[in-house]
C-alpha positions as protocol buffer text, in pm:
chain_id: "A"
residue {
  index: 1
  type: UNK
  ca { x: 7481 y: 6201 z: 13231 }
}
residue {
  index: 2
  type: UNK
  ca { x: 7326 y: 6216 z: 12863 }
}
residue {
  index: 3
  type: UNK
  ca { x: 7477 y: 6088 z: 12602 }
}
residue {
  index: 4
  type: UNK
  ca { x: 7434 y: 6326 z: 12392 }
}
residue {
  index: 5
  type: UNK
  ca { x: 7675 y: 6584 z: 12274 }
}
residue {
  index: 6
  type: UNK
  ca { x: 7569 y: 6926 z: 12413 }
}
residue {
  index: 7
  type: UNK
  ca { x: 7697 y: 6977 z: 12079 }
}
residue {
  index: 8
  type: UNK
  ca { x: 7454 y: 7099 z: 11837 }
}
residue {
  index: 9
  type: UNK
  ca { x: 7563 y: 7507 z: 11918 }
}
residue {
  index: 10
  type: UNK
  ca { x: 7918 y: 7604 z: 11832 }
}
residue {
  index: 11
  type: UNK
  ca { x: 7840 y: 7937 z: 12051 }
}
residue {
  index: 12
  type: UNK
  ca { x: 8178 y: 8002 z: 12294 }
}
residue {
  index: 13
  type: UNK
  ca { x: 8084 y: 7876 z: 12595 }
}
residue {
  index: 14
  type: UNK
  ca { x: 8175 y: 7891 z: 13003 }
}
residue {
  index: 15
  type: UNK
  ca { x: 8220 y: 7521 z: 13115 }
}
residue {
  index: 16
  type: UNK
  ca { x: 8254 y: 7516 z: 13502 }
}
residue {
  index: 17
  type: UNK
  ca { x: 8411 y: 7174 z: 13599 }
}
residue {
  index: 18
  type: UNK
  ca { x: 8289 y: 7207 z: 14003 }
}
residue {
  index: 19
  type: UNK
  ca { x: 8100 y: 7133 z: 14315 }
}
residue {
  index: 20
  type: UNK
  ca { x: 7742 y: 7101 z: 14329 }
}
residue {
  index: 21
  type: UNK
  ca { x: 7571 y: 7154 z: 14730 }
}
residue {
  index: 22
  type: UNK
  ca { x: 7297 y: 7277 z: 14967 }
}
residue {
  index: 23
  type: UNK
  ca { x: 7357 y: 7553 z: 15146 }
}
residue {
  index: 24
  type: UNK
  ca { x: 7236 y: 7546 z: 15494 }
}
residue {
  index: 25
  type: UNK
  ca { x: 7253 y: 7909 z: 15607 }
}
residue {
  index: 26
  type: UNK
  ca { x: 7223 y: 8038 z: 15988 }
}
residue {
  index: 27
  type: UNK
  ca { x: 7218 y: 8412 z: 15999 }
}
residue {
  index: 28
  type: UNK
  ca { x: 7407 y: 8529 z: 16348 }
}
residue {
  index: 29
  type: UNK
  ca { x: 7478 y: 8850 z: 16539 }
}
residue {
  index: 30
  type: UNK
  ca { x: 7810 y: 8803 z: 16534 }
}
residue {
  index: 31
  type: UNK
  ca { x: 8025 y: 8509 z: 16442 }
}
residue {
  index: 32
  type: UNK
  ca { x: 8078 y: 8248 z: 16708 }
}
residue {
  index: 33
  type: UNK
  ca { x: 8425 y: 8172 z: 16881 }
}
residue {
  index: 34
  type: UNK
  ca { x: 8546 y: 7841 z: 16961 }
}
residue {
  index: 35
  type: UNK
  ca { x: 8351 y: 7631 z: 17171 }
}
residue {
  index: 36
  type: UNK
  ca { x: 8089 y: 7968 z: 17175 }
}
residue {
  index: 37
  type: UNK
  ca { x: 7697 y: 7907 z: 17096 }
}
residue {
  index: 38
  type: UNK
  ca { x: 7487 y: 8157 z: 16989 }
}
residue {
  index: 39
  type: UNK
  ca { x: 7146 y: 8186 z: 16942 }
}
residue {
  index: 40
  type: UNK
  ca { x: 7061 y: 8219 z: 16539 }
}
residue {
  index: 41
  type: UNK
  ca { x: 6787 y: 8478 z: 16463 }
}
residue {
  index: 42
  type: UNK
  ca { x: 6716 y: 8302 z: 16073 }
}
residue {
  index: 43
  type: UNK
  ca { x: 6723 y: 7990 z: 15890 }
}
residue {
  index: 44
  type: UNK
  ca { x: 6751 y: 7891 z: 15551 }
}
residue {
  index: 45
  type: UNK
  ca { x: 6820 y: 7637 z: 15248 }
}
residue {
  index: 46
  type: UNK
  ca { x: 6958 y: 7747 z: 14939 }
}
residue {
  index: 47
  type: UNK
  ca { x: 7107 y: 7582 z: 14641 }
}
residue {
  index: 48
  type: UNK
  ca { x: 7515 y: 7687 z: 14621 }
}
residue {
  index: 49
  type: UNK
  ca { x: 7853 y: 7486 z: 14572 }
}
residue {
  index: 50
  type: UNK
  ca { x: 8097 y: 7628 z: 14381 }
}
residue {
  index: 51
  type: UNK
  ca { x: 8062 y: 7532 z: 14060 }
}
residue {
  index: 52
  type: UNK
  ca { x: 7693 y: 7598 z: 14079 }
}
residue {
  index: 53
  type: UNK
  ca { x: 7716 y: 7925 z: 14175 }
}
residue {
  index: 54
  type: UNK
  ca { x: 7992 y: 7995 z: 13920 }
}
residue {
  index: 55
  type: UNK
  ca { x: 7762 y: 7849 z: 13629 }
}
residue {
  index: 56
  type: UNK
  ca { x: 7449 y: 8025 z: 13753 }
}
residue {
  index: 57
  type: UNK
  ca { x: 7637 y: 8334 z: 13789 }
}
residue {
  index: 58
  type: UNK
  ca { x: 7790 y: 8306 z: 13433 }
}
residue {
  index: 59
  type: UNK
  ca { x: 7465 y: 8195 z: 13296 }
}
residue {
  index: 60
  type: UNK
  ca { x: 7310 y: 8499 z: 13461 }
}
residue {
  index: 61
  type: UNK
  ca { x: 7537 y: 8750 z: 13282 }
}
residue {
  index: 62
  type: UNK
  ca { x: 7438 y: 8598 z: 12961 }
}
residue {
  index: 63
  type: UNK
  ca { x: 7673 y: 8333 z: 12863 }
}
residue {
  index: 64
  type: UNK
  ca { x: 7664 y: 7990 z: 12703 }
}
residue {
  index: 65
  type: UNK
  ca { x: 7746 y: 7787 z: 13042 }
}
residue {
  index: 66
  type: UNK
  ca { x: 7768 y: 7433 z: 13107 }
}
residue {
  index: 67
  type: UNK
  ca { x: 7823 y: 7248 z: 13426 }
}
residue {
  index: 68
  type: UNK
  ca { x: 8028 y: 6923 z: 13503 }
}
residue {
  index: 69
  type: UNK
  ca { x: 7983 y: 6776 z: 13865 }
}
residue {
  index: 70
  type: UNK
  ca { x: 7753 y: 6543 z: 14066 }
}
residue {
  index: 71
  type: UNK
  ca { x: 7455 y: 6478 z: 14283 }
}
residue {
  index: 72
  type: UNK
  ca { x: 7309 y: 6208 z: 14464 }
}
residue {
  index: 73
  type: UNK
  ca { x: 7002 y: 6086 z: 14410 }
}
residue {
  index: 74
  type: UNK
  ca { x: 6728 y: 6285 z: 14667 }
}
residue {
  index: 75
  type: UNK
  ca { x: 6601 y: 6610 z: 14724 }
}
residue {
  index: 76
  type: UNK
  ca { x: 6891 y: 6833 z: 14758 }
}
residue {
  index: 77
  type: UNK
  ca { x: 7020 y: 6690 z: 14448 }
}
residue {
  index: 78
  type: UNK
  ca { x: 6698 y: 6727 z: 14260 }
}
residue {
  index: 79
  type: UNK
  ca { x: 6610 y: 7040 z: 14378 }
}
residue {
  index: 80
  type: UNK
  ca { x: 6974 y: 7159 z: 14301 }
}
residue {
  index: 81
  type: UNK
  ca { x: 6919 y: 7056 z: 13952 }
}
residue {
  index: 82
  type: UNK
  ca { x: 6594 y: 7240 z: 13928 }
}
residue {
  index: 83
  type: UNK
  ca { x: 6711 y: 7566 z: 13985 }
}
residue {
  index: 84
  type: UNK
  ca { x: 7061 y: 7517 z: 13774 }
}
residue {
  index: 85
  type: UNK
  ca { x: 6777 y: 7473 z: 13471 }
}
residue {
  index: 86
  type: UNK
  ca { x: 6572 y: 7756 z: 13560 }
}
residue {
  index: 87
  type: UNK
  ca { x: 6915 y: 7989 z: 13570 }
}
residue {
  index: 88
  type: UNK
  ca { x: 6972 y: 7876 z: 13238 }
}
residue {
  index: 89
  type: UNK
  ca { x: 7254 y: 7632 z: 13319 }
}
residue {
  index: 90
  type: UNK
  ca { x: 7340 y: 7310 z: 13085 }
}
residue {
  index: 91
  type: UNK
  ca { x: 7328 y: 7043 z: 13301 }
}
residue {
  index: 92
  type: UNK
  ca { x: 7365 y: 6733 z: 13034 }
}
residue {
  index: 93
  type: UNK
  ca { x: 7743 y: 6679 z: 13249 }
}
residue {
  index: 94
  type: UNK
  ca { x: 7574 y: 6634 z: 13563 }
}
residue {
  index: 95
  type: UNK
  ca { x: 7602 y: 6280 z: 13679 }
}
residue {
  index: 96
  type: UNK
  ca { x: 7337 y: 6144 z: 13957 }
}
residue {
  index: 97
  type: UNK
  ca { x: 7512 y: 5922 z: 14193 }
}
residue {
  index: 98
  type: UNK
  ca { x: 7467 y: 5667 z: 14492 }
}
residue {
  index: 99
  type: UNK
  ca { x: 7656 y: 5949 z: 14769 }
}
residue {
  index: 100
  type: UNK
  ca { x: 7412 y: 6217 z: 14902 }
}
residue {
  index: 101
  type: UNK
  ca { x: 7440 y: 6601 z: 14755 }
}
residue {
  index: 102
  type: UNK
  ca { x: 7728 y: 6763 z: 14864 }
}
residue {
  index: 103
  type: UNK
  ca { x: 7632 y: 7000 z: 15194 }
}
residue {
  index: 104
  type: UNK
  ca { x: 7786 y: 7347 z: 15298 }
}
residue {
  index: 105
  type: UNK
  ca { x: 7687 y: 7511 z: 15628 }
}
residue {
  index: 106
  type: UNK
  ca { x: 7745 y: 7900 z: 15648 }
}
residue {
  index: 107
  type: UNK
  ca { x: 7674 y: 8142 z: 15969 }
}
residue {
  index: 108
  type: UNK
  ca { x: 7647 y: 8480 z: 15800 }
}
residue {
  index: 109
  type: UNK
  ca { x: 7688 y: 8754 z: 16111 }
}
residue {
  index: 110
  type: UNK
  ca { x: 7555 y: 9133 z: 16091 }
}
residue {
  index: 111
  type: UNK
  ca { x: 7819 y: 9247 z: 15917 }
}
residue {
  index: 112
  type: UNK
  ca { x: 7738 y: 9021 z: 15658 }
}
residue {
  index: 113
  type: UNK
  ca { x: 8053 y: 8817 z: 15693 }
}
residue {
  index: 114
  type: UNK
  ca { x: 8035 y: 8479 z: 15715 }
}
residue {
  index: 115
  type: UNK
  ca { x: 8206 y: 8121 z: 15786 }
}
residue {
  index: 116
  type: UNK
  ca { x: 8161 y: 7755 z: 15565 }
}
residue {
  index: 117
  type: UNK
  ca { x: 8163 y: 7387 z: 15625 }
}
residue {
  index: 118
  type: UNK
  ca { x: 8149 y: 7184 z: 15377 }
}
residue {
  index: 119
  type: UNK
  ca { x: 8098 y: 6768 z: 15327 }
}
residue {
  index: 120
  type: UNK
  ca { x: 8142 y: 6677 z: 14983 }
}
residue {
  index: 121
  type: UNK
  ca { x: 7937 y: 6371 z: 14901 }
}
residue {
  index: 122
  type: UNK
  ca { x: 7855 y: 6309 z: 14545 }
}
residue {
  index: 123
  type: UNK
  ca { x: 8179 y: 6622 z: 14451 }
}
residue {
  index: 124
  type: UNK
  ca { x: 8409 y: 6345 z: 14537 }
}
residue {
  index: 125
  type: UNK
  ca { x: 8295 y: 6141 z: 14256 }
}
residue {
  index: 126
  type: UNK
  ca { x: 8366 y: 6380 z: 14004 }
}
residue {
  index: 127
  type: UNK
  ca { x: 8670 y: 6197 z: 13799 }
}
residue {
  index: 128
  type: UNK
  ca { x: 8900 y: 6280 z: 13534 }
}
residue {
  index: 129
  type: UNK
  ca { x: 8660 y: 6064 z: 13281 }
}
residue {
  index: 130
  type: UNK
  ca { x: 8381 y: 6229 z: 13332 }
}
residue {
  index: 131
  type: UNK
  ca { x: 8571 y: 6570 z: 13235 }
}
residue {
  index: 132
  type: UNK
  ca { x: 8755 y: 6452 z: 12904 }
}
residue {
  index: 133
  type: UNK
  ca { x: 8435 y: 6321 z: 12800 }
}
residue {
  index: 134
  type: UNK
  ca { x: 8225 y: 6669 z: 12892 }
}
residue {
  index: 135
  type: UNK
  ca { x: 8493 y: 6878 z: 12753 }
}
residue {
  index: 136
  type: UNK
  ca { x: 8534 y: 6633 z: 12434 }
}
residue {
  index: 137
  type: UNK
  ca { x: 8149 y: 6683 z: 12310 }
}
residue {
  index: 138
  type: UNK
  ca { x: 8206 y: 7119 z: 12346 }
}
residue {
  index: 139
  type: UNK
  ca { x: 8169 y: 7228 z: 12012 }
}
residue {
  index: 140
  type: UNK
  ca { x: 8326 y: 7628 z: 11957 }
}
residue {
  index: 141
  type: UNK
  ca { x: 8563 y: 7823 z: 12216 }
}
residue {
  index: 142
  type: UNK
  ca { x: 8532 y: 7776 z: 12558 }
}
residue {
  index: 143
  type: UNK
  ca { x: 8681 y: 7912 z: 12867 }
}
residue {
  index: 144
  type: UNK
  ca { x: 8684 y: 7642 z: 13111 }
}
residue {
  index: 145
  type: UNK
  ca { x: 8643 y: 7719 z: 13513 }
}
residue {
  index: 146
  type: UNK
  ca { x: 8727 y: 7495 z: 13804 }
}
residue {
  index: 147
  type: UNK
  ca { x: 8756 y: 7503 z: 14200 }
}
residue {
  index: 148
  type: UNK
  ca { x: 8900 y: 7281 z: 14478 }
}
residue {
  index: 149
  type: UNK
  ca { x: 8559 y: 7158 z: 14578 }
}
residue {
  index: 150
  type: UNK
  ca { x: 8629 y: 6869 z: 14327 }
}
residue {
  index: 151
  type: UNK
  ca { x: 8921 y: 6609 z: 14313 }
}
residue {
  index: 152
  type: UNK
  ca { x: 9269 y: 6727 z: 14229 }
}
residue {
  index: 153
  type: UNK
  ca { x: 9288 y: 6439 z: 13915 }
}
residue {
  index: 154
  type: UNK
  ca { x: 8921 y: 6655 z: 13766 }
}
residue {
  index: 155
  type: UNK
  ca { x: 9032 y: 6976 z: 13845 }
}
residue {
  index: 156
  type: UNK
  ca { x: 9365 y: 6898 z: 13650 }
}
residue {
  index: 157
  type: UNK
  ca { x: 9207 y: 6677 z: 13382 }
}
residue {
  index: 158
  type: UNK
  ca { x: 9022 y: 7015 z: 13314 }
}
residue {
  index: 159
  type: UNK
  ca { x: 9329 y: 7222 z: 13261 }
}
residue {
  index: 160
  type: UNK
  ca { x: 9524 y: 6949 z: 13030 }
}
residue {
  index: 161
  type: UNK
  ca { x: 9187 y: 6930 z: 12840 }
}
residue {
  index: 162
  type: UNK
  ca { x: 9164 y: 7336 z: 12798 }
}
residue {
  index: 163
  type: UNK
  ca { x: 9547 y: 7355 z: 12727 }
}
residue {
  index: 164
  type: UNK
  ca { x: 9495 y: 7067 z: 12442 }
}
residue {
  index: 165
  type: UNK
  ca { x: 9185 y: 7253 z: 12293 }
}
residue {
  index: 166
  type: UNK
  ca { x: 9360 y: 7655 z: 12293 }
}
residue {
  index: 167
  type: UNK
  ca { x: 9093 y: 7735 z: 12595 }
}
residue {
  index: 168
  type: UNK
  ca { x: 9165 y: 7980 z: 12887 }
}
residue {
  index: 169
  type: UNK
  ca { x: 9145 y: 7791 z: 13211 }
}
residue {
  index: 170
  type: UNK
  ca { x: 9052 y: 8019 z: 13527 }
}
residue {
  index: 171
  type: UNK
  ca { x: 9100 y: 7862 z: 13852 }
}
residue {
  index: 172
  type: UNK
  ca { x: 8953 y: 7962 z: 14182 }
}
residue {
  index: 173
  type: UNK
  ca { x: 9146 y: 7768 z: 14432 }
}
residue {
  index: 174
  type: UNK
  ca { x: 8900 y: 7747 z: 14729 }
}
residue {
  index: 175
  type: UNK
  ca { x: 8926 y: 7569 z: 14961 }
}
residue {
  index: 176
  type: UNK
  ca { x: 9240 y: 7599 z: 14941 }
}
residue {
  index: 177
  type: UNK
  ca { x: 9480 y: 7330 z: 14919 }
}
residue {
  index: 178
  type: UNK
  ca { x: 9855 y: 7247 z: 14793 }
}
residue {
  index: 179
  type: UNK
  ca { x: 9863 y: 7289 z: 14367 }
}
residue {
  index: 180
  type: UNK
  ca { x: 10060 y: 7073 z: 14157 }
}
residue {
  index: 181
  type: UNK
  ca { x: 10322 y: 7262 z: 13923 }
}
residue {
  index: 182
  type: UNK
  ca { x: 10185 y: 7092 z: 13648 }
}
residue {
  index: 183
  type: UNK
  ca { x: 9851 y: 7246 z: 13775 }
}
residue {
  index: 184
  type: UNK
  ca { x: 9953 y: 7619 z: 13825 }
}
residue {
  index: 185
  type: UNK
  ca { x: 10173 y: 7658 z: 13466 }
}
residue {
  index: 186
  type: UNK
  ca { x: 9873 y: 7533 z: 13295 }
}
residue {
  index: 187
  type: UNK
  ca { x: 9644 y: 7817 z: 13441 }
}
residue {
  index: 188
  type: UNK
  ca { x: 9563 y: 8145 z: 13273 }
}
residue {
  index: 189
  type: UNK
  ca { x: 9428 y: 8283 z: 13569 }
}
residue {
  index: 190
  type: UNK
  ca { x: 9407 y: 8217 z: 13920 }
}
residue {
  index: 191
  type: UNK
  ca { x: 9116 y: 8382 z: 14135 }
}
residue {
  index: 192
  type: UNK
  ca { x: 9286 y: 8350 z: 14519 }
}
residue {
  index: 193
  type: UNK
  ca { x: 9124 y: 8550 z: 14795 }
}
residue {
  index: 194
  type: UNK
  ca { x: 9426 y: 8737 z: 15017 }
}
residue {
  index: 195
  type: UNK
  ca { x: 9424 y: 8419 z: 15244 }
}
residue {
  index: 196
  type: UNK
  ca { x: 9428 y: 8152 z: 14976 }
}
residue {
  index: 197
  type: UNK
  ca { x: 9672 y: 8376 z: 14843 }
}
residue {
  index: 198
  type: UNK
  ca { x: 9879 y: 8361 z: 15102 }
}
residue {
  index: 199
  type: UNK
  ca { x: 9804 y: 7997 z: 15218 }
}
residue {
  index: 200
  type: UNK
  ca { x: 9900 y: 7858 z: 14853 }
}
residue {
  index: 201
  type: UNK
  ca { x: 10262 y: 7972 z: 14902 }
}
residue {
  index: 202
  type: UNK
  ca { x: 10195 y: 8373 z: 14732 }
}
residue {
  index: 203
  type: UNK
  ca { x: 10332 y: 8495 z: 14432 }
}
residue {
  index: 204
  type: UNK
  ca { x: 10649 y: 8262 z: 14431 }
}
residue {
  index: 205
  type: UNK
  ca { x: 10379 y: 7943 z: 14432 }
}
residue {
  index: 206
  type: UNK
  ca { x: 10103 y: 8076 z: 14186 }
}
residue {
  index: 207
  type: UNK
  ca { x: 10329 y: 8320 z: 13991 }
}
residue {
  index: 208
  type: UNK
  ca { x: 10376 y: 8026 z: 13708 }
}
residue {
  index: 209
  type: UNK
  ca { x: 10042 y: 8089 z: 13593 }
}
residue {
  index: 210
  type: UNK
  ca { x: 9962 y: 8327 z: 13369 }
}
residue {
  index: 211
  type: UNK
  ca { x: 9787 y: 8608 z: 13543 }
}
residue {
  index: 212
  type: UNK
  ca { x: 9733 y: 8594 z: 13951 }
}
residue {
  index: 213
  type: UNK
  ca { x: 9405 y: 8832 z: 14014 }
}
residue {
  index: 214
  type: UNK
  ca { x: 9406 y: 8835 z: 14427 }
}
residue {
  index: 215
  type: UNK
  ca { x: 9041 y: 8950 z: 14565 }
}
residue {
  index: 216
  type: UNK
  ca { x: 9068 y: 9170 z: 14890 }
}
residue {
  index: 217
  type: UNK
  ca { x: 8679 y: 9249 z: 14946 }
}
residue {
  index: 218
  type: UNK
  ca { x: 8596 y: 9569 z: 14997 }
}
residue {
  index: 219
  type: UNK
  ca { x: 8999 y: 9651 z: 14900 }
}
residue {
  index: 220
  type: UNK
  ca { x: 8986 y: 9545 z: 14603 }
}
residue {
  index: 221
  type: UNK
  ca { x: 9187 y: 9345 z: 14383 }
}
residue {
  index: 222
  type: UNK
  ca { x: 9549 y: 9295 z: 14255 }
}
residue {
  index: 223
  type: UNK
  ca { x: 9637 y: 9187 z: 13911 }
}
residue {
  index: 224
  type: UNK
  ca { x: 10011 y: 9034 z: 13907 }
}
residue {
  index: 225
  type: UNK
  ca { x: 10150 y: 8903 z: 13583 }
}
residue {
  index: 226
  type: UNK
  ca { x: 10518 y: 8866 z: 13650 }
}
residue {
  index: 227
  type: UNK
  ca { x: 10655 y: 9132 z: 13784 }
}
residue {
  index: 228
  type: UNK
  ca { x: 10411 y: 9364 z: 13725 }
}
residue {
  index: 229
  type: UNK
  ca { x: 10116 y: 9494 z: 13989 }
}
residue {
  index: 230
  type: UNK
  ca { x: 9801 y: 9638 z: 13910 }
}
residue {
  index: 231
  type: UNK
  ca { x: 9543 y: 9729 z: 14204 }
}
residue {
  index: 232
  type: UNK
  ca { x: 9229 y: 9737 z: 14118 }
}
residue {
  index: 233
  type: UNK
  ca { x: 8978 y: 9934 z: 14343 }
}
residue {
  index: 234
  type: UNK
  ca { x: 8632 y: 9703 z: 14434 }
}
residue {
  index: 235
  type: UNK
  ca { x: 8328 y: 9845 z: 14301 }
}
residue {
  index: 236
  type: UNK
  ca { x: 8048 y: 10030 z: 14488 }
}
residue {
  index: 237
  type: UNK
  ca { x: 7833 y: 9778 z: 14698 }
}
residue {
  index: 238
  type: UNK
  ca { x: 7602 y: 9765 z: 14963 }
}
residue {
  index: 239
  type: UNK
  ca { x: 7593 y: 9403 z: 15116 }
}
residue {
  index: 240
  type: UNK
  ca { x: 7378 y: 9165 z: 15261 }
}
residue {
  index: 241
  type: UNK
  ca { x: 7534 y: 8841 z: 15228 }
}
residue {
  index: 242
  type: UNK
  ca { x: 7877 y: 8798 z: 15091 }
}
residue {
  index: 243
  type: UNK
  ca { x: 7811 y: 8425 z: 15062 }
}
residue {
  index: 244
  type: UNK
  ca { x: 7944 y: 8363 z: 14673 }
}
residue {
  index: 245
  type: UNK
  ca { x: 8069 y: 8664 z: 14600 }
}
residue {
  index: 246
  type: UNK
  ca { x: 8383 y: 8516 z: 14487 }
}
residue {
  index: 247
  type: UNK
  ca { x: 8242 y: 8304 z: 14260 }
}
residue {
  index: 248
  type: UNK
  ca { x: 8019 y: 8546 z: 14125 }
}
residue {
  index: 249
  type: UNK
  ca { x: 8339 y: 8756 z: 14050 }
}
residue {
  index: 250
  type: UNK
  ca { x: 8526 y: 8414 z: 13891 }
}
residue {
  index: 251
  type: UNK
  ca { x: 8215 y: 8401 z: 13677 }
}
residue {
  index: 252
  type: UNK
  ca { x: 8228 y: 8742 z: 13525 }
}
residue {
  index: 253
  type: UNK
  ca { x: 8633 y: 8732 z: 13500 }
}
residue {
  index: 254
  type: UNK
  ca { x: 8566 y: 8383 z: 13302 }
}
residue {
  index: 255
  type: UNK
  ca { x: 8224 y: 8554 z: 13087 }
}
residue {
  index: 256
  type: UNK
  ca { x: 8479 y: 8879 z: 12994 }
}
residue {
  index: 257
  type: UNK
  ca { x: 8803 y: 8679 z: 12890 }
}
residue {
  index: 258
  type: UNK
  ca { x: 8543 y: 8468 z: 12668 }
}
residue {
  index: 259
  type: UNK
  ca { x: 8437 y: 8811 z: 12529 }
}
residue {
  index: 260
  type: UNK
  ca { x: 8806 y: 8892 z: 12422 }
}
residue {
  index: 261
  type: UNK
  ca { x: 8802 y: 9126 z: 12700 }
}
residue {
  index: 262
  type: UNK
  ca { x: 9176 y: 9285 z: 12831 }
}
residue {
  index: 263
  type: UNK
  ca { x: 9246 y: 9149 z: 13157 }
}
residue {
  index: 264
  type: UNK
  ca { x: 9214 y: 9477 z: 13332 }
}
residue {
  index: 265
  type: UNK
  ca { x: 8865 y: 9505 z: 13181 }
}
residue {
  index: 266
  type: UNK
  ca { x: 8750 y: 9139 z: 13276 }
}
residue {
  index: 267
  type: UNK
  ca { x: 8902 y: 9200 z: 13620 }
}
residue {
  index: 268
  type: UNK
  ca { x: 8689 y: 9552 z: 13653 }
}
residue {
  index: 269
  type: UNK
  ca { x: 8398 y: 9313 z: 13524 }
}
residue {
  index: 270
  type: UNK
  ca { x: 8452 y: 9097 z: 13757 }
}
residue {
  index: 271
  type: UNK
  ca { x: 8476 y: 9313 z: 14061 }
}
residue {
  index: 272
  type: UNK
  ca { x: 8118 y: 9431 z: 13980 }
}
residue {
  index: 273
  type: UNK
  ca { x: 7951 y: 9146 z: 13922 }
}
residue {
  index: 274
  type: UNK
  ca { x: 8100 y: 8997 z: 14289 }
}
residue {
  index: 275
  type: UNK
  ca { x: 7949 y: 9342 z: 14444 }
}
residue {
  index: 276
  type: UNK
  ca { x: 7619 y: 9272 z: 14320 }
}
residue {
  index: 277
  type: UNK
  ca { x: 7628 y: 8921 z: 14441 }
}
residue {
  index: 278
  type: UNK
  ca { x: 7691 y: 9067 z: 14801 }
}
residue {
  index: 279
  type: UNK
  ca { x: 7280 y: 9260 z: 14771 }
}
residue {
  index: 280
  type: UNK
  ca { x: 7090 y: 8967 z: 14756 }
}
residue {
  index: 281
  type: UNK
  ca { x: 7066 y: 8699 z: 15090 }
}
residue {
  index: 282
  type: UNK
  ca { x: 7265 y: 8333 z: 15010 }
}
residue {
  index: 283
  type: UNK
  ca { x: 7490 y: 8259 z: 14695 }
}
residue {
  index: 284
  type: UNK
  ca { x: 7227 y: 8341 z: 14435 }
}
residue {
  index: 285
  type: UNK
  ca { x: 7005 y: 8589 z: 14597 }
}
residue {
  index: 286
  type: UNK
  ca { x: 7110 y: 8927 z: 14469 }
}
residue {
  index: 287
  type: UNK
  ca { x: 6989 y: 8998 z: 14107 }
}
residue {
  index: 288
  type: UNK
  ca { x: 7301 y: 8958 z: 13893 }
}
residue {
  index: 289
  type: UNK
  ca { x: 7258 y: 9060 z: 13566 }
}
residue {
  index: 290
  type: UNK
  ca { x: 7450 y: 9198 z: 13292 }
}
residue {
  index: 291
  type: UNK
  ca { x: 7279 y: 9507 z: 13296 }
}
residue {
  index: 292
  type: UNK
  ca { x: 7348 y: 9578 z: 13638 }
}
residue {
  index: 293
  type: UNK
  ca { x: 7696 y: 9473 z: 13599 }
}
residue {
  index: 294
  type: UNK
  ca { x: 7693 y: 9778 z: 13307 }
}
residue {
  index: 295
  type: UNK
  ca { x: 7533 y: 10009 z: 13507 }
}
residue {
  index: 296
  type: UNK
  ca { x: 7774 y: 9890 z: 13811 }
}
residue {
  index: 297
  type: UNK
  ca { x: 8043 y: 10008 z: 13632 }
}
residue {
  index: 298
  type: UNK
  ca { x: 7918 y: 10299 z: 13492 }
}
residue {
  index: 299
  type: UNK
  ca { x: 7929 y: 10432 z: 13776 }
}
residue {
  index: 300
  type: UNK
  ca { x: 8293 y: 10407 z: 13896 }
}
């Protein structure tokens, strides 16, 4: 990680605190059941992880973005790193380890639905330290993003740090696991699909953060902030991968709340930057831009 402070621009900025990987992607006629083989009719290798995608994706729609995580040291990592500069992203936060780049392996079927594995590698080093010192050398306003593809003690480090500094915190809680109290009150918004919704214990769990936006796909999304619940309709798409679609929606919730967008608007944002992210094959295939997130929703 450099030393130096990424400081030097007081622009507001998207810092994604997240995973870092090498998507491995097997395209399928339809997805497999257990103990089923099928016979794949494409191959490819593509740079994802959460985080990644969610910085590349913010980056794309014009934003400031930095991104905290890890890599090992070899060609995944490198290449990884490559294509996070040509996006635009900040990497100064990115620490090159001794564990190999985290790996996710996706079967995407027909219908453009798809299934992950994931090994972690070098995202399990990402520590609490290496946060409060990223987060301590971010000059300006910030609205800081994490996932669970990173350890609990970063992913909460991040939310004490944004709390401390008056930053929203968004939190997409894939893959999900169980969410510390302390974790959930300190959250602006959290970005659950309906089964991570549902998983994480619903609105009873989650409902101590600020905002809840549920995804549903092609149904949409919910907003629920207390009591209240707002369904939001997805926009137009037509899809070809919906590998990182979620993140790509994260990203542009994250890139509008920086803007001093209303949630409704950041959430109607956000919904058309994920559809665009479905056009394009892998996480960062479609051509995401802020443009076509305009003209996206000019047309709903």
């Amino acid at each position: 990680m450099s030393s130096t402070p990424v400081a030097g621009s007081d622009d507001p900025a998207i810092v994604v605190v997240g995973s870092i990987n090498a998507d491995l992607t097997v395209r399928v006629p339809r997805l497999p059941e257990p103990g089923e083989t099928l016979t794949g009719t494409d191959f490819r290798i593509a740079w994802g992880g959460k985080g990644a995608n969610q910085a590349a994706a913010a980056a794309a729609l014009g934003a400031r973005t930095l991104l905290v995580g890890a890599v090992g040291d070899d060609e995944n990592g490198a290449g990884s790193l490559a294509d996070l500069r040509e996006r635009g992203v900040d990497i100064s936060f990115v620490e090159i380890g001794g564990e190999h780049t985290g790996v996710a392996v996706i079967q995407v079927d027909a219908a453009a639905e798809n299934t992950i594995a994931i090994v972690a590698g070098a995202n399990a080093t990402v520590s609490a330290e290496l946060v409060s010192d990223a987060l301590a050398r971010i000059e300006g306003t910030a609205v800081v993003v994490s996932n669970l593809e990173v350890p609990d003690a970063a992913v909460e480090r991040a939310a004490e740090d944004a709390e401390r500094r008056g930053w929203a915190f968004v939190l997409n809680p894939a893959p999900a696991r169980p969410l510390s109290a302390e974790l959930v009150a300190r959250t602006t918004v959290i970005t659950p699909n309906a089964t991570e919704f549902d998983v994480l214990g619903g609105a009873d769990v989650l409902g101590a953060a600020q905002a809840i936006v549920v995804t549903r796909g092609a149904d949409g999304c919910d907003i629920r902030v207390g009591d209240a619940l707002t369904r939001v309709p997805a926009a137009s798409a037509r899809p070809v991968d919906t590998t990182g679609a979620g993140d790509a929606f994260t990203a542009g919730l994250a890139v509008a709340l920086l803007e001093g967008r209303p949630l409704d608007d950041a959430v109607r944002f956000a919904a058309a930057s994920g559809a665009i992210a479905t056009e394009g094959p892998g996480a960062r295939g479609a051509r995401l831009t802020r443009a076509a997130v305009e003209a996206r929703l000019g047309e709903s």
